[in-house]
C-alpha positions in Angstrom: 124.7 76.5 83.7 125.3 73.2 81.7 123.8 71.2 84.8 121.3 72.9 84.9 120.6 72.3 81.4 121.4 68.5 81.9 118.2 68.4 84.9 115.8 69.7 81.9 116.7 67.4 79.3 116.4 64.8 81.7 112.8 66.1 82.5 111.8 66.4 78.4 111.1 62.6 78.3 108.4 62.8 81.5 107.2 65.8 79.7 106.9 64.0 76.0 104.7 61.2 77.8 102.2 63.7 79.4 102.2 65.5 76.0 101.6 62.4 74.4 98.2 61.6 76.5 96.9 65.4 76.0 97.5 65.5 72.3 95.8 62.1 71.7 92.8 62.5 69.9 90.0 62.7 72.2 91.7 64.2 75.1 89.9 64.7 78.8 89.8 68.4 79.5 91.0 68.7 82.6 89.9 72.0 85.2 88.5 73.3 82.4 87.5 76.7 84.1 90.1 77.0 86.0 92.0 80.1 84.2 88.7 81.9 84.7 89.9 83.0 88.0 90.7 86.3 88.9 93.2 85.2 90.8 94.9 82.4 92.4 97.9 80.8 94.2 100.6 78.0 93.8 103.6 77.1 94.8 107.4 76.6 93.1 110.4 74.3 93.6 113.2 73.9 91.5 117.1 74.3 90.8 119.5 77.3 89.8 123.4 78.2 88.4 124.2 81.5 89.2 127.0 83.0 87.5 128.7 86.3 87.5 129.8 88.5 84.3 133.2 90.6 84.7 134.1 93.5 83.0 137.6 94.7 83.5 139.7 97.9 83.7 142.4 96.3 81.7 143.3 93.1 79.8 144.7 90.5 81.6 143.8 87.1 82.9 140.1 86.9 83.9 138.5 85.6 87.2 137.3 82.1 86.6 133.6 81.0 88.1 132.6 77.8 89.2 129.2 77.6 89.5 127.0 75.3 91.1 123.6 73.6 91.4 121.5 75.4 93.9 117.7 75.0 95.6 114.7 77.5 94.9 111.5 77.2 96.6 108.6 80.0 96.6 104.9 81.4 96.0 103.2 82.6 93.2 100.3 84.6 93.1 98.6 84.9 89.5 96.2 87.8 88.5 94.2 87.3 85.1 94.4 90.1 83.3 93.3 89.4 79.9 92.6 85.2 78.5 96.4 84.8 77.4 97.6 87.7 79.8 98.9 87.5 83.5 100.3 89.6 86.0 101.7 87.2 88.2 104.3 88.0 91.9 106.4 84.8 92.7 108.9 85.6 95.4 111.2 83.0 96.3 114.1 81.9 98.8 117.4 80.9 95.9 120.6 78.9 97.7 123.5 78.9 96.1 127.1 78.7 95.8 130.0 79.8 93.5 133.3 79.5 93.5 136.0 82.2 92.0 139.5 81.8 91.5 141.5 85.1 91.0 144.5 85.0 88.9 147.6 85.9 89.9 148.2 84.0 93.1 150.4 81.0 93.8 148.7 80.0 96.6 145.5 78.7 95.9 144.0 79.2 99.4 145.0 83.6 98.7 143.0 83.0 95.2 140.1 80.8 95.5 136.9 82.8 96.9 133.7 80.5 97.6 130.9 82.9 97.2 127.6 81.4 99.4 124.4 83.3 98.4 120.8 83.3 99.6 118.7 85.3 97.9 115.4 86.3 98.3 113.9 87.4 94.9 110.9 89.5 94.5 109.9 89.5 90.7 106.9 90.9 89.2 106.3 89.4 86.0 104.0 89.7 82.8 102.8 85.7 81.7 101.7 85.9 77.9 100.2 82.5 76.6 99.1 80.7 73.5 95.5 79.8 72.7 94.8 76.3 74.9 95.0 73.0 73.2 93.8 69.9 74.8 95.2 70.0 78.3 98.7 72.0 76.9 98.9 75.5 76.9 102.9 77.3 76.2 103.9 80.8 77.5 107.0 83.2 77.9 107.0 85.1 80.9 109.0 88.5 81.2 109.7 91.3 84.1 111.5 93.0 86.6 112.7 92.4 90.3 114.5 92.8 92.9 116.4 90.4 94.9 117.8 90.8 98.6 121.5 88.6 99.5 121.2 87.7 103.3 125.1 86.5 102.8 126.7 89.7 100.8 128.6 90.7 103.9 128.6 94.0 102.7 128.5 95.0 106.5 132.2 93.2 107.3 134.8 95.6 107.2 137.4 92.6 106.5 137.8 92.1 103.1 139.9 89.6 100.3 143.0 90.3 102.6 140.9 89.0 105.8 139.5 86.3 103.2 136.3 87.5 102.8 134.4 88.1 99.8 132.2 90.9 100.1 128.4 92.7 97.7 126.1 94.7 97.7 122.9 93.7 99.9 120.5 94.8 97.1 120.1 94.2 93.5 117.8 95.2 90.5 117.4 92.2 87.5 115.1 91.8 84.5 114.0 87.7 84.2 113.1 86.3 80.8 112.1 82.8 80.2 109.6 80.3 78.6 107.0 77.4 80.0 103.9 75.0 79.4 101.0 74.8 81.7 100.2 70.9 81.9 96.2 70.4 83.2 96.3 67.2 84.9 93.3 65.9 86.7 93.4 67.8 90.1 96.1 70.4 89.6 97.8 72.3 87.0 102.1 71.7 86.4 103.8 74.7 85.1 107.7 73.6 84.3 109.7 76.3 83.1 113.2 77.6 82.5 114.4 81.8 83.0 117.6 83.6 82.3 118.2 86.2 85.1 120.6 89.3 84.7 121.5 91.5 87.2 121.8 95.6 86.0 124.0 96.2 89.2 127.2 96.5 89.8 127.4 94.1 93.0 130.9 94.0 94.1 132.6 96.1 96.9 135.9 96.8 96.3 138.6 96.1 99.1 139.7 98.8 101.3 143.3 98.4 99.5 142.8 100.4 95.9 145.5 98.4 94.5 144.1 94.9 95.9 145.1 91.9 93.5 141.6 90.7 94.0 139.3 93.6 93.3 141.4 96.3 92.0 141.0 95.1 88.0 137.8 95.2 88.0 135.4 97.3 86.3 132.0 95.5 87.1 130.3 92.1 88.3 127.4 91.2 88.1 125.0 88.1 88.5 123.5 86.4 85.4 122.0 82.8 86.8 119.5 79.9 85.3 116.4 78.8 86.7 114.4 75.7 86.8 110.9 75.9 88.0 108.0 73.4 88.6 105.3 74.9 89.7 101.8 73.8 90.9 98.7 75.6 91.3 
């Protein structure tokens, strides 16, 4: 999660000199019409830490995550529904890797788990802006999705014994987050950053009921960071 804060505050200064051009004091309106659309289309790339929450059975030693910095890339697909209101549909295609170590183990190839995800995410999300100034205009964005993981191997029937690391296929999340749309001469930049939180349960337990990787714990699931620029 931290690097992923580092790539933003290493994007604020690019930010503050576009800022600093719109907010000058006779600013060019750029595409001035074009939130008058009904509807239209862009495109997203960006970067993501996933991380998991653990809740546990009993107290002990907890199950340490290592997350890393992964890839998104998606659509979006934005319907007006009121002048600061949007109904807006941005699946995506989320790489990403983490890395748990289990406690307990002296051998660190028996406790370290590397967790490869892919994710394809299907949010629908409700975009509420502030009143346009100049070429600026800040939002939040909030909804719900759901999220398909091509590499759960929930199908394997080997398990943390057989060294594999196995969820659920499916999984239900609410996304919050903030932005600014940036009207530049021939298209508009929409940076923004979202915390994503699973409600699911994603873990499948081991076929051993007293396994020394699974058997503690109560629930997992996925919290994660995004980092979006988008283009419309």
């Amino acid at each position: 999660m931290r690097k992923s804060l580092l790539i933003l505050v290493l994007f604020i200064p690019l930010l503050a000199k576009a800022q600093f051009h719109m907010f000058s004091k006779d600013p060019i309106i750029n595409l001035e019409n074009f939130d008058k659309q009904r509807v239209h289309w862009g495109y997203f790339l960006g970067f993501n830490s996933y991380d998991f929450k653990f809740e546990y059975k009993n107290v002990g030693p907890d199950v340490l995550v290592n997350s890393t910095i992964g890839f998104n890339v998606g659509l979006v697909g934005n319907l007006r529904l009121h002048d600061n209101i949007d109904l807006r549909f941005e699946p995506g295609l989320y790489f990403n890797q983490r890395n748990l170590t289990f406690p307990g183990f002296e051998n660190e190839i028996d406790a370290l788990r590397e967790v490869k995800s892919t994710y394809i995410h299907f949010p629908l999300l409700v975009k509420l802006s502030s009143v346009r100034t100049g070429n600026i205009k800040p939002y939040v964005v909030a909804g719900v999705g759901t999220a398909l993981n091509l590499a759960s191997n929930a199908d394997a029937k080997d398990d943390n014994a057989n060294n594999r690391f196995r969820m659920i296929k499916n999984t239900n999340f609410y996304e919050l987050g903030f932005g600014i749309d940036l009207y530049l001469q021939y298209f508009k930049f929409s940076p923004s950053i979202r915390g994503v939180f699973s409600f699911n349960d994603e873990l499948i337990r081991d076929n051993d009921p007293n396994s020394p990787w699974t058997s503690n714990i109560q629930s997992m699931s996925t919290r994660a960071v995004f980092i979006n620029f988008t283009f419309h």
